[in-house]
Structures are given as C-alpha cells and as structure tokens.
C-alpha positions as CSV (number, residue, x, y, z in Angstrom):
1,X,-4.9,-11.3,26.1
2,X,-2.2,-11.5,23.4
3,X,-2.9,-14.4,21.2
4,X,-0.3,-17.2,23.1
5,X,0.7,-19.2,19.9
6,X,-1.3,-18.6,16.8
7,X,-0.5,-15.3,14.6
8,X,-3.0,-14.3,12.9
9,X,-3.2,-12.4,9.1
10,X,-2.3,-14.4,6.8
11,X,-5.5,-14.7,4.4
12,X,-5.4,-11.3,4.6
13,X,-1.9,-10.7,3.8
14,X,-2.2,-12.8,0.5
15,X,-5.7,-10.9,-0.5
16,X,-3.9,-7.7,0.1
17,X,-1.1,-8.5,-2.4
18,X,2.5,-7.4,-2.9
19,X,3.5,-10.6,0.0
20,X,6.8,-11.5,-0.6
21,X,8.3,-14.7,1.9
22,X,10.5,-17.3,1.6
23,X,11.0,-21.2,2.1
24,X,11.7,-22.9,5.4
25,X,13.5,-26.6,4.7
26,X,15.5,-26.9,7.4
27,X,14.2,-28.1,10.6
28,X,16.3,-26.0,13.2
29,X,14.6,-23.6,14.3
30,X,17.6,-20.9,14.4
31,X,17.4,-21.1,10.4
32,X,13.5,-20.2,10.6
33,X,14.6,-17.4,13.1
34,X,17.5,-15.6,11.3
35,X,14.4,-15.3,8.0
36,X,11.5,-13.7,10.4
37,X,14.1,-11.1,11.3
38,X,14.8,-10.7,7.6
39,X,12.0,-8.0,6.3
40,X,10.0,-11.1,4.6
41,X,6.0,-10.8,4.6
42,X,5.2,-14.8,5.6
43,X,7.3,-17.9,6.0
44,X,6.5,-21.0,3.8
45,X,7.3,-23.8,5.7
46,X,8.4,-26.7,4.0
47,X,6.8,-30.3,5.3
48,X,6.7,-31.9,1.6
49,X,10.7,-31.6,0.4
50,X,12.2,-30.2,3.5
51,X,13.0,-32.3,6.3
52,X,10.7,-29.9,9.0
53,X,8.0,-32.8,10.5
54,X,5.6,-33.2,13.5
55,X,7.9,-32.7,15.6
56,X,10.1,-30.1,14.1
57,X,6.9,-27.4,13.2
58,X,6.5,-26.1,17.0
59,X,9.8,-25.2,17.7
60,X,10.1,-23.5,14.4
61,X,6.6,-21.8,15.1
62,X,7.7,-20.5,18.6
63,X,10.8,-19.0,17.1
64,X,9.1,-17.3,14.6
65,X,6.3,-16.2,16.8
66,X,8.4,-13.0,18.8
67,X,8.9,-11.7,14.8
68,X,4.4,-11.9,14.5
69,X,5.2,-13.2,11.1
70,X,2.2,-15.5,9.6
71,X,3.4,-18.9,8.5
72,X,2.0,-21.3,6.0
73,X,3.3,-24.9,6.0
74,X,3.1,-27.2,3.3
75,X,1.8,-30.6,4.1
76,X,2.7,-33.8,2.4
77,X,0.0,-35.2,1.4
78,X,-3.7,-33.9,1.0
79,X,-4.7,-35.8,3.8
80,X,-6.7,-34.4,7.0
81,X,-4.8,-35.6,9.6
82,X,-1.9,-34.0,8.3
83,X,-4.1,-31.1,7.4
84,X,-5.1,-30.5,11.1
85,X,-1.8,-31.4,13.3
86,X,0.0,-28.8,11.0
87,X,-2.9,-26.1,12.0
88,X,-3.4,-27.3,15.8
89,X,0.2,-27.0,16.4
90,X,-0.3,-23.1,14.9
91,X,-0.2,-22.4,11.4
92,X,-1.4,-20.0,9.9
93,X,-2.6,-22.1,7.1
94,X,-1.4,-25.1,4.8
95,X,-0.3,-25.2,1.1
96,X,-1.2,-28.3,-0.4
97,X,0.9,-29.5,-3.2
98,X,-0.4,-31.6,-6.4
99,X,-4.0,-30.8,-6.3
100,X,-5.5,-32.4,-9.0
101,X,-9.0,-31.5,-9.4
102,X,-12.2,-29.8,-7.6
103,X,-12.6,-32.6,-6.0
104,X,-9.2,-32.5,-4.1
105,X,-9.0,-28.6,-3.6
106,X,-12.9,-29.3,-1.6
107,X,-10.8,-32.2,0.3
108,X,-8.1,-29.9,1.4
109,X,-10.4,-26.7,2.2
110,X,-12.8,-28.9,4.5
111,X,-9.6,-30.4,6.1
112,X,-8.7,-26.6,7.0
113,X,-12.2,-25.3,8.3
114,X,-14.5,-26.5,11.5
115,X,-18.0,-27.6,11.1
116,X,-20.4,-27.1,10.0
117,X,-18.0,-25.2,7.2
118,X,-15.6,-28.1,6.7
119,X,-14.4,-31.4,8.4
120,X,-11.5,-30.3,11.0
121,X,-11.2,-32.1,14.5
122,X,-11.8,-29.7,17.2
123,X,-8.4,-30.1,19.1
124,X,-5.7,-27.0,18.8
125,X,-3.6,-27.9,21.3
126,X,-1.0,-25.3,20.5
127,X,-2.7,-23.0,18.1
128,X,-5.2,-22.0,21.0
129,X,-2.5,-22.1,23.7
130,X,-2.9,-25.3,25.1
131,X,-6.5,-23.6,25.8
132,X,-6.1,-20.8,26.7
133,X,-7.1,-18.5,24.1
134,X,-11.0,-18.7,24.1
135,X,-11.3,-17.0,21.3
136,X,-9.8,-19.5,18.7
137,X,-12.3,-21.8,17.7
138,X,-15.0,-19.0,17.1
139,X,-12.1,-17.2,15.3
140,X,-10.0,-20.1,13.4
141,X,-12.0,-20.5,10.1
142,X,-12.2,-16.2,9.3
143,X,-8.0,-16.8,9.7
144,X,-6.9,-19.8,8.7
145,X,-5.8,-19.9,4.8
146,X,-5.8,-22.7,2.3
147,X,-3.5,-22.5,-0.2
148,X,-3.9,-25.0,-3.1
149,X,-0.8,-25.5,-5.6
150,X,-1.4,-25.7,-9.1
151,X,1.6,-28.2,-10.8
152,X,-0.2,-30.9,-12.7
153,X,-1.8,-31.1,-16.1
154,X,-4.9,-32.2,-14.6
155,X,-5.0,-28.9,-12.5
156,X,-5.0,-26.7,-15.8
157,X,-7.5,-28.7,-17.0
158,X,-10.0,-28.1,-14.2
159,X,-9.0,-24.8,-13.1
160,X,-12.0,-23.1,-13.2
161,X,-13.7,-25.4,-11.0
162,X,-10.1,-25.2,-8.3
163,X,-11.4,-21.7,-8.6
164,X,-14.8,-22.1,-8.0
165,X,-14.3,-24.3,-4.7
166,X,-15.1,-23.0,-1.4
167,X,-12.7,-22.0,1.1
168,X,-10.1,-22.2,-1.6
169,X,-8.1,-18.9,-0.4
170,X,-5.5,-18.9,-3.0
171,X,-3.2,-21.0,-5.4
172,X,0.3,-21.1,-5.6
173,X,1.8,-22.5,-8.8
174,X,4.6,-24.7,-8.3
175,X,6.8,-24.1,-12.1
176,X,9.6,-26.6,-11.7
177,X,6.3,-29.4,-11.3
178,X,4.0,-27.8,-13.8
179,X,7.1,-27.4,-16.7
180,X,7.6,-31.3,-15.6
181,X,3.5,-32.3,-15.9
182,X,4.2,-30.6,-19.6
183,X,6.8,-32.3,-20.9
184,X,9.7,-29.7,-20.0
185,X,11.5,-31.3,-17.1
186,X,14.4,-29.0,-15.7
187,X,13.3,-26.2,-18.0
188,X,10.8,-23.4,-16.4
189,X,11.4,-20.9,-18.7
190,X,10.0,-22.9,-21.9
191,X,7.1,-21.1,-23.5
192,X,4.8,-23.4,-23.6
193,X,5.5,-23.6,-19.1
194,X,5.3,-19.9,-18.9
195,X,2.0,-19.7,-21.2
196,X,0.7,-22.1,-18.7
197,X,1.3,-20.0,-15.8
198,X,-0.1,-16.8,-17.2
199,X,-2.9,-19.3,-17.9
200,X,-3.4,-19.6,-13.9
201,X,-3.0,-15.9,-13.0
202,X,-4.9,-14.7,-15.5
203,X,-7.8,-17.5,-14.1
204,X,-7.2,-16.3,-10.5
205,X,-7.4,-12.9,-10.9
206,X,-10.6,-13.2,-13.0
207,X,-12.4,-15.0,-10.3
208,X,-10.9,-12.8,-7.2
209,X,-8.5,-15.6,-5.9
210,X,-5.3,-14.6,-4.9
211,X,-2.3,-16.4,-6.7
212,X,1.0,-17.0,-5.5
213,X,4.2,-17.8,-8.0
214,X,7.6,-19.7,-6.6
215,X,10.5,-17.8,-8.1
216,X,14.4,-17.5,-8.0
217,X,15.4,-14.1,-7.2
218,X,14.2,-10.6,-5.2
219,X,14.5,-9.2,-9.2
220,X,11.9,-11.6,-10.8
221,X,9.3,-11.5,-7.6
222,X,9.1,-7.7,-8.2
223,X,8.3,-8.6,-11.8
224,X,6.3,-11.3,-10.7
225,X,4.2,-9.1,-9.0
226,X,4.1,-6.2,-10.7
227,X,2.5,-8.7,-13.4
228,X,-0.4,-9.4,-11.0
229,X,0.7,-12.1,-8.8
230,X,-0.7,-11.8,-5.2
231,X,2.4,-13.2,-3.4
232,X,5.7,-14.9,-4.0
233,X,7.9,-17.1,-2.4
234,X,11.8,-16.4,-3.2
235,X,14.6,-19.1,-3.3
236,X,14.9,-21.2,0.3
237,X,16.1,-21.1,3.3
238,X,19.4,-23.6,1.7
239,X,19.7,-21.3,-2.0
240,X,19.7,-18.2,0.0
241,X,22.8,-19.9,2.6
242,X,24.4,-21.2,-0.8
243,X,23.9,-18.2,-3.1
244,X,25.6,-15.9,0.2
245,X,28.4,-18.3,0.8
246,X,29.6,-18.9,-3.2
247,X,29.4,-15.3,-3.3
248,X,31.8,-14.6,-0.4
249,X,33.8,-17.0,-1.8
250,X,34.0,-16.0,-4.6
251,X,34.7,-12.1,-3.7
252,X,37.7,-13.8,-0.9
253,X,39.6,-15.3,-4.0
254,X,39.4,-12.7,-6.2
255,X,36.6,-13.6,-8.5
C-alpha cells in the first residue's frame, strides 16, 4: 500500500546533492500548494519565524503530499516534544535552529530517532496513517533527517564535534544569524561572515555531512552549489509573492 501520509526521501535527497527548495511561513495551506507544484526539490517549512504551528503543519502536509515532495519543518526550540509532534504529524524531518554545541546537535538527533537509536515517543499518529502503515516504525529512523543549523559563534567553535555527532544528517547555515553572532548584524556579505561560512562547508564536506546554505536568489543557489553546497533554500514563500508583485508593478507603470 501507498504510504498514506508520510513521503519518504528526504535524507537522501540532501546526500545526493544539487536540492534546491524553498521556505514555507505562511500557514494556509494553498501557499504551501501553489510551491510543490513549482519544480522545487523539498519544502522547508517554517515553525520558528513563520506563523505555521501544531495545528497549521497537517493541512499544509496534506496539500503538499499529491506533489510527493519531502518536507522538513523547522521547530522552535530544540526541544523533543516539539521534535516529535512535528515528525508524528509527517515530516520528513526537522531543522533545528541555534544549535550550539555537540551537546545540543545529540539532543536534537535522539529527539528525531526511536530507541534504542535515540529518545522519540512511539506515537505517529499521522506520519503512519493513523496506523495504518505497518511499515513506519521499522522504517522511520533510515528516513527521517535531522538537520542542525549552524548560526552562533559557539557552533563555529565546536564544529567538528556538530560533525562528529550521530544521526546528525546535515547542517544548514543560517547567514543573516551567523553575520549577527559576528558582529555584522544586517550585513551577510561581510568577509569576515562569508569566511565563516566557507569555514562550515569546507568542515562538512570533509567529514561527509551534507550542508545546506539559505540564499536570496535562483542565481546565487546555482553558485551556491556549484561551490559544494549539498542543498539550498531560496527566498520564502512572502519574498517570492513580494519580489513577483513589485515586479508587475513596476512593469504596469512603466518602470
């Protein structure tokens, strides 16, 4: 039988490389809907600054589902509970922003894996079908990603270990936080923020982790990638209605 909620692929999609998605802030559904139709690799769903919740992730999960698109969703806070009700309810994994240490990337991998591998409550509700997919508890922990974000100073300086941590499946750097963490608030494009994020990819790449980069437009992912980066996300959900409707605008008055 067809897998009734979950979609599997996206651990695999990031190790693969070349993944291009974009964020999802908004919590209607329809928004999430018009992007899977869009040509995009995954959708990052946004739980952290959007205004997408408990309640707002399963709708926006069933719209997506028809396109078989693999989703990540960003939780909060490094917390299991939240950890867990975004996988039960069928992501395909979680990115977990401001990840500090070893010690927090282990926190957020065990939230994302069953035991005896990790610490998550056996309870999919959703992500299984409501039960009826058998097959998702002996399948969930070869699937399910966790994606780690590298933005503080305190994540550069214990990268290696981030690395090193189990069930880590790849980082994503977040550049408007990390320039912030270094003193550059506003201003991603400083040296000394771009230095740092070569830092990272270089680090990934060396120890086989896929790493993901947040960037602005379809021209700079392509570089972004072609540089070595496993996956980007591109602009939002809101940039990409804003950027399209100045534009139209724009071309209706004549420039």
């Amino acid at each position: 039988m067809a897998d009734p909620a979950f979609v599997p692929g996206i651990r695999d999609l990031l190790a693969a490389g070349g993944a291009v998605g974009t964020w999802v802030s908004a919590a209607d559904p329809a928004c999430a809907e018009v992007l899977a139709g869009g040509g995009l690799d995954f959708l990052a769903i946004d739980g952290e600054h959007g205004v997408v919740d408990a309640g707002s992730l399963g709708p926006i999960l069933a719209a997506v589902r028809p396109h078989g698109l693999p989703t990540l969703f960003r939780v909060a806070e490094n917390e299991q509970a939240r950890i867990q009700h975004a996988l039960d309810t069928g992501a395909g994994g979680v990115i977990v922003p401001r990840v500090r240490s070893a010690a927090d990337a282990a926190r957020a991998a065990a939230a994302t894996r069953y035991p005896p591998a990790g610490t998550r409550g056996i309870a999919p509700r959703r992500a299984s079908g409501y039960g009826r997919d058998a097959r998702y508890l002996g399948r969930a922990n070869g699937l399910i990603a966790c994606v780690v974000q590298v933005e503080t100073r305190e994540a550069l300086d214990d990268l290696d270990a981030i690395l090193a941590t189990p069930h880590v499946d790849a980082l994503l750097v977040g550049p408007n936080d990390l320039a912030a963490a270094i003193g550059h608030t506003g201003d991603i494009d400083h040296p000394e923020n771009l230095a740092a994020i070569a830092r990272v990819r270089d680090a990934a790449i060396a120890a086989g982790i896929p790493v993901g980069l947040h960037v602005r437009t379809g021209s700079e992912a392509r570089e972004r990638l072609a540089e070595g980066f496993a996956f980007v996300t591109v602009s939002a959900d809101y940039g990409l209605l804003a950027g399209a409707v100045d534009a139209m605008v724009r071309e209706a008055r004549g420039g």
